[in-house]
N, C-alpha and C positions, 0 to 999 in steps of 0.2 A: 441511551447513547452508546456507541459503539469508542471503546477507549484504545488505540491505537500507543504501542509502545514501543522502546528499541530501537530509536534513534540518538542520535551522538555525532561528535566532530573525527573527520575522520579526513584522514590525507590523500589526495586523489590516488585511484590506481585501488584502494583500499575497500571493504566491503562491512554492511551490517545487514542485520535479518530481524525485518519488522515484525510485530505479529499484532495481531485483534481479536481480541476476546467477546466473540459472540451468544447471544441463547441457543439454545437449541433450534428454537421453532424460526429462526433468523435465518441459522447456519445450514440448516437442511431445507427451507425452501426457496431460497432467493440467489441469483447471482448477486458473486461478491464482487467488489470492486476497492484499487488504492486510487486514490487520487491526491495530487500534491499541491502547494500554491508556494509557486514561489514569488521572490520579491518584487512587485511593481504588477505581478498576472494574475489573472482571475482562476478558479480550482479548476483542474483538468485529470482526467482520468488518466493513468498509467498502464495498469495491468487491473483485467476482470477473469475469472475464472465462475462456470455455469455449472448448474448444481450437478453436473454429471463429470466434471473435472475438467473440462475442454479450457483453454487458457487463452489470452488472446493481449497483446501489448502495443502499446504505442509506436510509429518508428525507431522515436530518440529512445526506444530503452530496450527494442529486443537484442537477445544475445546478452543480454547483463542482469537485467533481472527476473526471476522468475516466482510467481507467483504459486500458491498452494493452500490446498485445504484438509484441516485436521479434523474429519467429523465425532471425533470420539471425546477432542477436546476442543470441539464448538470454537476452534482460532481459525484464523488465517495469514497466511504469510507475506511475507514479500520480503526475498532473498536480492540484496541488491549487489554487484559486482563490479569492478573496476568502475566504480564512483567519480564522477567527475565535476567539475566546480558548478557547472549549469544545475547537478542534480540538485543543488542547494534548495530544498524546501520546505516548510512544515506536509507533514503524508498525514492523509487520513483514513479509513476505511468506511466503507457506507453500503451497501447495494448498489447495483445497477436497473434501473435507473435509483439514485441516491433518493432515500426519506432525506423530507428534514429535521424531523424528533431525532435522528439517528445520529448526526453529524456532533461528533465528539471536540475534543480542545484538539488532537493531532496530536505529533511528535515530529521534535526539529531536526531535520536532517542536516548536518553543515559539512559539505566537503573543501576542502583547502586545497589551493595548486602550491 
């Protein structure tokens, strides 16, 4: 499982920096991907970044969040910014396309207006 952490209640307008902690042989072959699920919707991808660092985001989240890779410490990030109540959701990290051996518990992201 890929263990997703660094989420928190956080007041709109306001920002947190996720990170995932991957293998090696994870982190250096595969695109990454954040995916979120918020209340009542099924998981949807956010931000994926391809193993040569090219980045790529959904509408509702470019310009605010951006996503990253640390290959020396097998993480990845997701740098989120001006946080709004919609973002409200557990975020996960997995590949693109996602395993499902891979899909961790997440981390609750709760933004407040």
């Amino acid at each position: 499982q890929l263990q997703a952490s660094g989420g928190g209640l956080v007041q709109a307008g306001g920002s947190l920096n996720l990170s995932c902690v991957a293998s090696r042989s994870v982190n250096s072959r595969y695109t990454m991907a954040w995916y979120r699920q918020r209340p009542g919707n099924e998981r949807e991808s956010v931000a994926t970044i391809s193993g040569n660092g090219v980045a790529e985001y959904e509408d509702d989240v470019k310009g605010r969040f951006t996503i990253s890779r640390d290959r020396a410490k097998n993480t990845v990030y997701l740098q989120m910014n001006n946080l709004k109540p919609e973002d409200t959701a557990v975020y996960y990290c997995n590949t693109r396309p996602p395993l499902p051996s891979y899909w961790g518990q997440g981390t609750q992201v709760t933004v407040s207006s």
